[in-house]
N, C-alpha and C positions, 0 to 999 in steps of 0.2 A: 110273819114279819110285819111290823107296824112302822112305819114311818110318818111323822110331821110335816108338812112344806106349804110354804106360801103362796100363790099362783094370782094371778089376776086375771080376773073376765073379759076379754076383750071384745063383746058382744057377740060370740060366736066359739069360741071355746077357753078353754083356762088356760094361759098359760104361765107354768114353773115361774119363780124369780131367780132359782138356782137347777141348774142339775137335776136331776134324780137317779143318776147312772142304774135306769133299766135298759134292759135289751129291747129296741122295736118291738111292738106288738103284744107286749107283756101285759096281758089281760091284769086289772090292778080293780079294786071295790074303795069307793070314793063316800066319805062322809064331808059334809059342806058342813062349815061354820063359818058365817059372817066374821071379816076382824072388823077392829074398833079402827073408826074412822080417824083418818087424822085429824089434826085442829083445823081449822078452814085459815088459809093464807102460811099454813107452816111449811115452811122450808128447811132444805140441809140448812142452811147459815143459819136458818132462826133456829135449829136445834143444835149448831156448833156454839152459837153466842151463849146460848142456856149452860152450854159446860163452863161456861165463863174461866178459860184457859188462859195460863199463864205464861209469858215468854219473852226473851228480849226484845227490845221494840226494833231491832234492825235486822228481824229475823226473814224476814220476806227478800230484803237485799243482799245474806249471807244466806242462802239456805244451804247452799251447797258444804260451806266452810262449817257450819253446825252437823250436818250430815257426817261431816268425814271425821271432827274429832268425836262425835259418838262411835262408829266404826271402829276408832284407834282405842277405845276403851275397855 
């Protein structure tokens, strides 16, 4: 079985970003690939603005009222 997952070094061991639903103890063979670093100074917001998303402009004041007629759809 081969599985992918992301992990971060905390200076002292990896750990997961998700899950990996093993049982304790489950002896596991580990290949290390560096990932590609982010941009320096990027943020969630600076990768939310790059989707440069669309919506009504009183959507932060009605969230709720937008929510519920998507639901009734």
């Amino acid at each position: 079985m081969s599985h992918t997952f992301e992990a971060v070094f905390d200076g002292e061991v990896l750990r997961p970003t998700a899950p990996l639903h093993l049982l304790p103890n489950t002896r596991v063979t580990l290949t290390l690939e560096k990932s590609p670093e982010a941009k320096p100074g990027a943020s969630f917001l600076d990768a939310v603005l790059e989707l440069k998303l669309e919506g009504p402009s009183d959507w932060s004041e009605n969230v709720d009222r937008y929510l519920n007629e998507e639901r009734l759809r």
